[in-house]
Every structure is written in structure tokens, then in C-alpha cells.
N, C-alpha and C positions, 0 to 999 in steps of 0.2 A: 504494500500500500504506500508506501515512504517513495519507494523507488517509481512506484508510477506519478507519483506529485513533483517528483525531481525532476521527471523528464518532460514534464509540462512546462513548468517553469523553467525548464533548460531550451527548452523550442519555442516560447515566449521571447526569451532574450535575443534568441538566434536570429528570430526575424524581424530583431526591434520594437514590438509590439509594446514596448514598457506600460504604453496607461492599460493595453489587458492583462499584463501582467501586475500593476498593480492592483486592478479588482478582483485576479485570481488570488494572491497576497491576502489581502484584506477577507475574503472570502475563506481563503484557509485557515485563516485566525481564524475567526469567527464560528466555522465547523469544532476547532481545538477548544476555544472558549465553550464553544455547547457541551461539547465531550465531556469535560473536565467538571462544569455545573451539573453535569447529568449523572457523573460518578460519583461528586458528591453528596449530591440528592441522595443516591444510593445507597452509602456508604449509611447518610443519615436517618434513612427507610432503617436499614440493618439493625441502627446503632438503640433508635426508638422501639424497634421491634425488643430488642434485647432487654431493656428498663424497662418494658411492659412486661415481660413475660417474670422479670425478675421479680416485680412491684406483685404479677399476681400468684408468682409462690409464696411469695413472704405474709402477702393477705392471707391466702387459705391456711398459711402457717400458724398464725395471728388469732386466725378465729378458731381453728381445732383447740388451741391453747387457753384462752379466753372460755370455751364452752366446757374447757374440762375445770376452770377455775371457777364457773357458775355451780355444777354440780357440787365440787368442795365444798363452796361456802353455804348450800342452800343444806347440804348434808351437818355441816358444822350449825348452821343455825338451830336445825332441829335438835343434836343435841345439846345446845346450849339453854334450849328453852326445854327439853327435858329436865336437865339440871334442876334450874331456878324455878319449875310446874313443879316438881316432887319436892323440894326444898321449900316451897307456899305450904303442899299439903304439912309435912311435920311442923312448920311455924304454925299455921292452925290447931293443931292438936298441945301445944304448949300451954298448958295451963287447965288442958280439958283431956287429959290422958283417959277419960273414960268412954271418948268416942272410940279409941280404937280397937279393933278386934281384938286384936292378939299382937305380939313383940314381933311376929315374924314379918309381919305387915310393915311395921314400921325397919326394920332392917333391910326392907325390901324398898323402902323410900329412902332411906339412908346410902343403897346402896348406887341405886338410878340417881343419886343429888351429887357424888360425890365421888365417882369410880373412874369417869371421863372427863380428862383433861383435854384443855379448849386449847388448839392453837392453828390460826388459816397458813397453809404450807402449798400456794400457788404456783405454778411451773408456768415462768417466763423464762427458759432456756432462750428462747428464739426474739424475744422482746429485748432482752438485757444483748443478746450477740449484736442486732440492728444499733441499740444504741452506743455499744460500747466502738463500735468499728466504725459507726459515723453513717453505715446503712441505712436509717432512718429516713433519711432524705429522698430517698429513694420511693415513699411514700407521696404518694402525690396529692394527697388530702391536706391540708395546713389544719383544719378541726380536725382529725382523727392522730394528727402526730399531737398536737395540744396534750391530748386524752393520756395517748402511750404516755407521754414525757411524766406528764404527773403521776400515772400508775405508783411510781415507789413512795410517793407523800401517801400515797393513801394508806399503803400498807403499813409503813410504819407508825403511819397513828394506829393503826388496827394492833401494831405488838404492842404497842405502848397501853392501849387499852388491856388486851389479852393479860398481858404483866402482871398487870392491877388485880382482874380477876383469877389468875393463877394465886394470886400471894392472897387473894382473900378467901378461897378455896383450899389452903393449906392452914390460916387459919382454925377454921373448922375441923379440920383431917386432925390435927393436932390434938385437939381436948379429947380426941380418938385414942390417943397414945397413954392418956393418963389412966391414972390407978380405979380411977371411978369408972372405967368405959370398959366395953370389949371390941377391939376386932374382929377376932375370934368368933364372937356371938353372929355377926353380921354374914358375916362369911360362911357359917355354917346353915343356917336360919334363910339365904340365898339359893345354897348349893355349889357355892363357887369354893369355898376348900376343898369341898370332894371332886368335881367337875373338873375344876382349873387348876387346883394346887395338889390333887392324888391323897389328900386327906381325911383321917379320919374321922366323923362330928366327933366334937368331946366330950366328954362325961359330963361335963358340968360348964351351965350354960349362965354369964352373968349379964345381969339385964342390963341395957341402957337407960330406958325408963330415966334413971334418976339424975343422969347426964342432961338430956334434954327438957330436965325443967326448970335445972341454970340459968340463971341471967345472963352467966356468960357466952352460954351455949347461942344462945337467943339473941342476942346482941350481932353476936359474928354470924349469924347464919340471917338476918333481916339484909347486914350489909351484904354477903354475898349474894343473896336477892336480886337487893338493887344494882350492883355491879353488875349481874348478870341479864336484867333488864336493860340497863346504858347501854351493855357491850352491844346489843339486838338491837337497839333502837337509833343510838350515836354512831354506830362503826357496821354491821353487818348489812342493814337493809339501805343506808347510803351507797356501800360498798355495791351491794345489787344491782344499783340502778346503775351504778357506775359501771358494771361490768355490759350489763342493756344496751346503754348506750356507747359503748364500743362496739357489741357485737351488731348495732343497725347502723353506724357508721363503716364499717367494715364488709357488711352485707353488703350495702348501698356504693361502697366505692368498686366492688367485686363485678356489681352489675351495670358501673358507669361507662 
């Protein structure tokens, strides 16, 4: 192709022809000029092609991630509100120990209040790799990076809440360890020393009864209540809605 434009312009000259030869000039530029715009273009096709298809692995990455973080926390809330629902009921019975049936009732609300420790353990593998590498940007939504970016403030009020209610959940566990209580009782009167721990029941069964009608008892177990109500009301179900409205900004940019 070279060698046939050389020999144009070589037979142009020969015959003097200089102004057709400069419009074939001009003209050949102008072909190299479109060329060049046109490989570009290409190139650019490619390059767009490329940060789309990346923008939509990272999306469906994004939302698998997010949907498995919904389920944690909707699974975390239920037991959290198991918790602090079985921990109402024995705060009710304080003072009226003759509502309840029998001890084994109550070790069985003792044991649903106090057995499961609260803490959200969400998997942004793929969240924290985008933003640590700078990937983020790669998101073509300026609302939906907002979102990601703050994700770690949210969580971290959420440990810092959790915390709270851990340490006021171990108050409670505690007055369990003293001379006046049993664990022992709880755990037999469940099933869970035989079941979970391969134990024997013991011969001799001592009551709580006289633990839970403590001021002390009572005091720490109202707070852990109410922590355990904040935790559901101040940090999980905000969380929620947070996690929502990620996954319909992330739906929404999937289908843009």
C-alpha cells in the first residue's frame, strides 16, 4: 500500500503536475488523519468496553456481598431481640416469683437471655480491596461510592454499641459465678450439660430463685434490656436500611 502511494506521487512529480500533486498530499494526510482518529476511536471503544465490564463484576460482587450482610444482620437482630424478649419475661417475674411454673422455666429464660453473644461480622472482602487499591472509582455512580465510602463509620458505631452491650451482658453472666447462683442448675434444667457438654445432671440441684430477687440482679438485667433495645433501634435497623439502600442503588446502576 506504501509503495503504491510512492509511485503516484513519484509520477506526479515526473510530469510536473505539482498542484495534483499537492491535493494528492493533502488528500493523503487527511486519509492518515482519519486512520489514526479511527484507531483511536477504537482503541477507546476497547478501553470503555473494559471499565464496563470491570464496573459490572465489581457491582454483582458488591451486591452478593451486601445480600449476605442483610441476612447477618436480620439473623443477628432476631437474636438480639430474643435476648432482651426473654430477659422482659424474668424482669417480670421479679418480685412475683409465684407466677412461674417451675425453676426449669425460668433457666430456660435465663438461658435464651444470656447464652448468645451479639456481635455483626460482615464480609466486605471485595468492598475494602476497591477501596484500598483506589478501585472505587471505577464505580460510576458518585451516590452509590458516597454509600460504600461511609460503610466503615457505620460499622464501627455498631462495635462500639455491641461493646456496651457485651460488657452489660457479662455483667449479668457474672452474679452467675457467685456463691448464691448455679450454672450448673441452668444447664442441667436446659439439657445443654448433657446434650453439649456429655454430662451428667447432678444430684443436687440449687435454685436461682433467690439470685433473681436481688436488687442487684435486677438493676443489671433492666440495663441490659435497655442496651439491648438501643442496640435494635440506634444501630441495627438504621444499619438495615442502610444496607437497602445500597442494594437498590447497586440494583439500579447494574440495570443502567
Amino acid at each position: 500500500m506504501l509503495r503504491f502511494f510512492r509511485k503516484i506521487r513519484q509520477r506526479l512529480l515526473a510530469e510536473n503536475k505539482f498542484r495534483k500533486y499537492l491535493l494528492y498530499a493533502l488528500g493523503e494526510i487527511t486519509l492518515v488523519v482519519i486512520g489514526i482518529l479511527i484507531a483511536l476511536a477504537i482503541n477507546n471503544w476497547k478501553e470503555d468496553r473494559i471499565v464496563e465490564k470491570r464496573e459490572e463484576f465489581y457491582l454483582q460482587g458488591l451486591k452478593d456481598e451486601f445480600e449476605q450482610n442483610r441476612i447477618k444482620l436480620q439473623n443477628l437482630i432476631e437474636v438480639n431481640r430474643l435476648n432482651y424478649q426473654n430477659s422482659k419475661k424474668i424482669a417480670s417475674l421479679i418480685g412475683n416469683s409465684e407466677d412461674l411454673e417451675n425453676e426449669e422455666q425460668l433457666s430456660e429464660m435465663l438461658y435464651n437471655s444470656f447464652s448468645y453473644e451479639i456481635a455483626y461480622n460482615p464480609n466486605n472482602s471485595l468492598l475494602n480491596e476497591l477501596i484500598n487499591s483506589g478501585r472505587l472509582e471505577d464505580i460510576s455512580s458518585a451516590e452509590l461510592r458516597k454509600h460504600l465510602t461511609a460503610w466503615d463509620s457505620y460499622i464501627l458505631s455498631l462495635r462500639n454499641q455491641e461493646n456496651a452491650l457485651k460488657a452489660q451482658r457479662e455483667e449479668v453472666v457474672n452474679l452467675f459465678r457467685k456463691e448464691n447462683a448455679s450454672i450448673r442448675t441452668i444447664l442441667d434444667q436446659t439439657g445443654v450439660s448433657s446434650r453439649e457438654m456429655g454430662l451428667e445432671k447432678s444430684n443436687s440441684e440449687f435454685s436461682n430463685l433467690e439470685l433473681i430477687e436481688s436488687r442487684e440482679f435486677e438493676n443489671n438485667l433492666l440495663i441490659f434490656i435497655l442496651t439491648g433495645i438501643a442496640t435494635e433501634n440506634a444501630q441495627y435497623k438504621p444499619l438495615m436500611q442502610e444496607i437497602d439502600l445500597i442494594l437498590s442503588l447497586l440494583e439500579e446502576q447494574m440495570n443502567s
